[in-house]
Residue, then its C-alpha position, 0 to 999 in steps of 0.5 A: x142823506x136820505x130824502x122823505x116824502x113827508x104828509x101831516x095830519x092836515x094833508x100838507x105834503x113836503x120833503x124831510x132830509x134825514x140820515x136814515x130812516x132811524x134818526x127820521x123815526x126819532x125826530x117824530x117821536x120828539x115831534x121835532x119834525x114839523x109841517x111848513x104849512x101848518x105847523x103841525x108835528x103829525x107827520x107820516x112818511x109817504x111813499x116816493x116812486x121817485x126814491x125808489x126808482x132813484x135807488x135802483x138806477x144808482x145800485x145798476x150804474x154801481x154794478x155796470x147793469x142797465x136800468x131796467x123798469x120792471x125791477x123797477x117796478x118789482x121794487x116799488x111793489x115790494x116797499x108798498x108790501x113792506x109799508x101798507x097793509x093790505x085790506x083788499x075789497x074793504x079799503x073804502x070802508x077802512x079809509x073812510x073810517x080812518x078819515x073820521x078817526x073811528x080807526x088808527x091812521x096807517x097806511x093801507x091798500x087795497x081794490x075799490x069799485x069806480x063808485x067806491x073811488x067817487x065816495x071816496x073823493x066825496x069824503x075827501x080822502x086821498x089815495x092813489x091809485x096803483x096798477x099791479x102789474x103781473x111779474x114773471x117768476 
C-alpha cells in the first residue's frame, strides 16, 4: 500500500492509500477520488519528503546500510526532476497565470526574487520553497 499526499483544485490537502501509483492514476480518471473537504474529484498528487525519505531508510535497513541524509536528499530532487517542470526565473509568471487558468495546471519549479514570492503570496498561490543543495559527482 502506497500512501499519497493528495491537493484538490480548492487547495484542501489530504492522504489517499493506493496499491500503486497506476491504480492511484485510474481512480482519478473515473473521478473516483474525492476531497474530504470539499468534495471536489480535481485532485492532484503532491510531493511528500516524507515518502521519500520513508523509502530510503526502508531500502538501507533491507541492505544492512546506514541512512544517510544527502541520498536522501539526491533522492528528493531526483522525483521533483521526474514530476515538475522545470520553468527557471519565469515561475511567477507561469504561477500566476496558472492561478487564473490562463495556462493548464501542472506542477512546476523554478527561482523567484523576494518580491516575486510577495506577489505571489498576494495572488494566494501556493508554493514551497526548496534549497538545492550542490552534490559531489
Amino acid at each position: 500500500m502506497i500512501i499519497y499526499d493528495l491537493r484538490c483544485v480548492k487547495n484542501h490537502g489530504f492522504e489517499g492509500w493506493f496499491k500503486d501509483r497506476s491504480a492511484f492514476e485510474e481512480q482519478k480518471s473515473e473521478k473516483l477520488i474525492t476531497c474530504p473537504v470539499c468534495g471536489s474529484s480535481d485532485v492532484a498528487m503532491v510531493p511528500s519528503s516524507i515518502s521519500i525519505l520513508g523509502k530510503e531508510i526502508r531500502n538501507a535497513e533491507k541492505q544492512g546500510k546506514e541512512f544517510q541524509l544527502p541520498k536522501a536528499l539526491q533522492l528528493f530532487h531526483e522525483f521533483l526532476d521526474r514530476n515538475f517542470e522545470e520553468v527557471g526565473p519565469k515561475f511567477t509568471e507561469i504561477a500566476l497565470k496558472i492561478k487564473s487558468g490562463e495556462e493548464e495546471k501542472r506542477n512546476i519549479k523554478g527561482t523567484t526574487t523576494k518580491e516575486e514570492e510577495e506577489i505571489l503570496k498576494e495572488a494566494g498561490v501556493e508554493f514551497v520553497k526548496i534549497p538545492v543543495p550542490k552534490f559531489d559527482s
